[in-house]
N, C-alpha and C positions, 0 to 999 in steps of 0.2 A: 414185690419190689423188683426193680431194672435188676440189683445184682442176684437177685436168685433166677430173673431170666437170663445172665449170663451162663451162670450155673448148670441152666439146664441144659444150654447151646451147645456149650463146652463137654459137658462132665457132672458134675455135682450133685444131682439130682438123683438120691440114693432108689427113687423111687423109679428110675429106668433102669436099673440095674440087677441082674438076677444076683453078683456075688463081688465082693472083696476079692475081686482077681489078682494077680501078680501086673496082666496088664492095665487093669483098673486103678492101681498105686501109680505105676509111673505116669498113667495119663495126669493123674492130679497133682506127679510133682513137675512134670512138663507145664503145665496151664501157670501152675505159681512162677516159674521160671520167665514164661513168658508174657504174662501181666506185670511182671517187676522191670522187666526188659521196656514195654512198650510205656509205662510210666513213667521210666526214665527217658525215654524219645521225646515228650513232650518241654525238656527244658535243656536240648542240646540246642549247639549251635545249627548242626545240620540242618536242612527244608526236612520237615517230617516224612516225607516220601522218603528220602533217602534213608533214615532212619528206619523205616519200618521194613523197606528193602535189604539194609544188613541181617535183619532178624529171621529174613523171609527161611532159611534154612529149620528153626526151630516150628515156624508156623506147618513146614512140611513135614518136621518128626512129627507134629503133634496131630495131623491128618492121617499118618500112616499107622500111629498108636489108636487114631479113632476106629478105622476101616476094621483094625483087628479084634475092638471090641464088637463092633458090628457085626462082622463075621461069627462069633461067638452070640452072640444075641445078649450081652453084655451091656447093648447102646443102643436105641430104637432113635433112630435118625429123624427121622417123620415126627414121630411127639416131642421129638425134641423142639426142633426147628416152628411146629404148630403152635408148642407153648412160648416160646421167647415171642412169636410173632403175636400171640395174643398178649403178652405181659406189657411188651412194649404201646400198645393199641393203647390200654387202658393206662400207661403208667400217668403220674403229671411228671411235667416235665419244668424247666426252668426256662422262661422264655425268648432266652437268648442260646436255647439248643435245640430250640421247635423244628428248626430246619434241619438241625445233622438228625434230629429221630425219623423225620422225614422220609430224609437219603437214606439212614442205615436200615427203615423197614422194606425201602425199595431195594436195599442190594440183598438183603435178606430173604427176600420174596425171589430173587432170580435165581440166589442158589439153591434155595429149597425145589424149583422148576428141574433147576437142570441136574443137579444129585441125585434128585430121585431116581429121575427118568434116564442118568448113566448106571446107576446101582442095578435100577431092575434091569439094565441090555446086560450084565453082567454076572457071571455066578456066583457073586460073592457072596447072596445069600440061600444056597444052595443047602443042601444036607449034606452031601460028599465034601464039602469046602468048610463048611464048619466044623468039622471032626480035626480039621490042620488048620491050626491059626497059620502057622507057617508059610501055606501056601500065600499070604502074602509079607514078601519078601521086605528084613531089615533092609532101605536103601539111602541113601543120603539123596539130597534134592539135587546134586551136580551129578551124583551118579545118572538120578529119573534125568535132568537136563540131557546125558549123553546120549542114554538110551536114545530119546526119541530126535535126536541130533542125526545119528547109525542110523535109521530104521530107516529101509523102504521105501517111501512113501514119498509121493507126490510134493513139491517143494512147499505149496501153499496149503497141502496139509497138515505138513510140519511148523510151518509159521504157524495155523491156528491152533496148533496142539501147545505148542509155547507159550501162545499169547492166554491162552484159555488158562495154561498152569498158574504163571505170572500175576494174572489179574487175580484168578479166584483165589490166590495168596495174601496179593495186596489188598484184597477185598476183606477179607477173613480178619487179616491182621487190624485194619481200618476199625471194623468191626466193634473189634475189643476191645481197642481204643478208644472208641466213641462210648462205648460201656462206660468206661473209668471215666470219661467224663462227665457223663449224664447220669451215674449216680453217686457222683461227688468225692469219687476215690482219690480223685488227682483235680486239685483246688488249683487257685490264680495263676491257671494257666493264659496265655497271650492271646488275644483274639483272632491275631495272623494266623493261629495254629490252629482254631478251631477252624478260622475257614479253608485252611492245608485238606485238615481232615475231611469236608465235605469234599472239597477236588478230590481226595484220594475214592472217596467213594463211589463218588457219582463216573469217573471217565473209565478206575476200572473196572465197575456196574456194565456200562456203557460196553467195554470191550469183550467183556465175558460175554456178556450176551449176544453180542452181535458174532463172536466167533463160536460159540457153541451152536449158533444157527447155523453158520457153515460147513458145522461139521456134525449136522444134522441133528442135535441134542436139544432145539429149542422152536419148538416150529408150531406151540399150539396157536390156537386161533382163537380172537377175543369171545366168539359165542361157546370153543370152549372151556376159558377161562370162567365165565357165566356160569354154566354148568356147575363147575365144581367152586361157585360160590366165593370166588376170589373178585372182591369189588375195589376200585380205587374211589373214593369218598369225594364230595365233591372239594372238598379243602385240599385231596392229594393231587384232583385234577388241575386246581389251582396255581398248586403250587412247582408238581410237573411243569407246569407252562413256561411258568415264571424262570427255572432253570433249564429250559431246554431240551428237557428228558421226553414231553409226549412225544417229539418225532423220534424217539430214539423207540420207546414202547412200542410206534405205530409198524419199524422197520423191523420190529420181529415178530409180527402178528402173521 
C-alpha cells in the first residue's frame, strides 16, 4: 500500500528499526504532527507553496530527528527510500494522479542520489559518532538558516547551500503531501491544488538538483546511472518530455 510506503520513507516501518527508542517516539509523534499539518494545507486559502513553506520548520525538526536515528542505526536511509521507490512503481494509482506519482518518484529518486552520496562525504555514520547521538546538535531551521548565512564561504556557495536546504524541504514536504493524496487520506480536494503540488515538486526537484551539482553532490553520469540499474521507463521518458524535465535530467548528467 502508498501509505505503508510512506511509512517506510518517514518512520514506520518497525522492521528498519533495531529499538523503541526515546528518539524513535518523538520521530513518530513529529510525522503525526506534520501529516495533520499538511492536510490541513490543502483547504486553506493560502497557494499551497506558501502553506507548506510555513510548516517548513517542522519538516526540518523532522530531518534532524531522522539524522539521529540514523546515526544510531535506528533508520537505514537506503532501504528506506529503495522501498517507498519500489511501493510507489508497483502501486495503482487513480488516474487523475498518474502524473504527481510521476513527479513524486522523480523527486524521490534525486534525493535518494544526493543524501546518500552527502551521508557517506560525511561521518555520521561512523563508529565514534554513533556512540553520541548528540554529536548532532538540537537546532531550529532559522538557527541552521543563520549558520550558513555567518559562514565563510564564497557568496554563490551560500546561495546554493540555501537553495539546496529550501528545496529539499519543500520537496520532502511536497512529498507527503502527495502521499495523502494518492492514498486517499485527504479526499475532494480542488484540482488547482493538485496541480500546486506538482509545480511544488517538479521546480523544487529542478533546484535541488541543479544546486547540489554546484556544489558538487550530484554529478553521476547516465552510464553510471545504468550501472547501478536506475532506468527511466519508456512512459517516464514520455512524460519527462511532456513537462520539461528531460533537459533538466540532461543538465545534471
Amino acid at each position: 500500500m502508498v501509505s505503508e510506503a510512506n511509512r517506510i520513507y518517514w518512520e514506520y516501518k518497525d522492521s528498519l528499526f533495531s529499538d523503541k527508542s526515546f528518539e524513535h517516539q518523538r520521530f513518530s509523534d513529529s510525522i503525526e504532527k506534520l501529516l495533520t499539518l499538511l492536510e490541513q494545507s490543502f483547504f486553506k486559502r493560502d497557494e499551497l507553496s506558501v502553506s507548506i513553506y510555513k510548516i517548513l520548520p517542522e519538516v526540518f525538526d523532522l530531518r534532524i530527528k531522522s539524522l539521529k536515528l540514523i546515526q544510531k542505526k535506528e533508520l537505514n536511509i537506503s532501504l528506506s527510500l529503495d522501498n517507498i521507490l519500489l511501493n510507489y512503481k508497483n502501486c495503482d494509482v487513480d488516474p487523475k494522479f498518474e502524473v504527481l506519482l510521476q513527479n513524486m518518484l522523480f523527486g524521490i529518486r534525486s534525493l535518494r542520489n544526493v543524501a546518500l552520496k552527502a551521508l557517506e562525504a560525511t561521518s555520521i555514520n561512523s563508529e565514534e559518532d554513533n556512540k553520541n547521538s548528540e554529536s548532532i546538535p538540537n537546532i531550529s531551521l532559522d538557527e541552521f538558516i543563520s549558520l550558513i548565512r555567518l559562514n565563510s564561504i564564497p557568496n554563490d556557495q551560500r546561495k546554493h547551500n540555501l537553495n539546496i536546504l529550501t528545496s529539499s524541504l519543500m520537496l520532502e514536504g511536497g512529498l507527503m503531501a502527495g502521499d495523502l493524496l494518492i492514498d486517499s487520506k485527504v479526499k475532494d480536494v480542488y484540482s488547482s491544488k493538485i496541480e500546486e503540488l506538482n509545480q511544488i515538486i517538479i521546480e523544487n526537484t529542478q533546484l535541488y538538483g541543479s544546486s547540489a551539482k554546484k556544489l558538487g553532490l550530484f554529478n553521476q553520469s547516465k552510464k553510471a546511472r545504468k550501472n547501478k540499474n536506475i532506468h527511466k521507463t519508456d512512459d517516464e521518458d514520455r512524460l519527462l518530455s511532456e513537462l520539461g524535465i528531460e533537459d533538466f535530467l540532461k543538465s545534471i548528467d
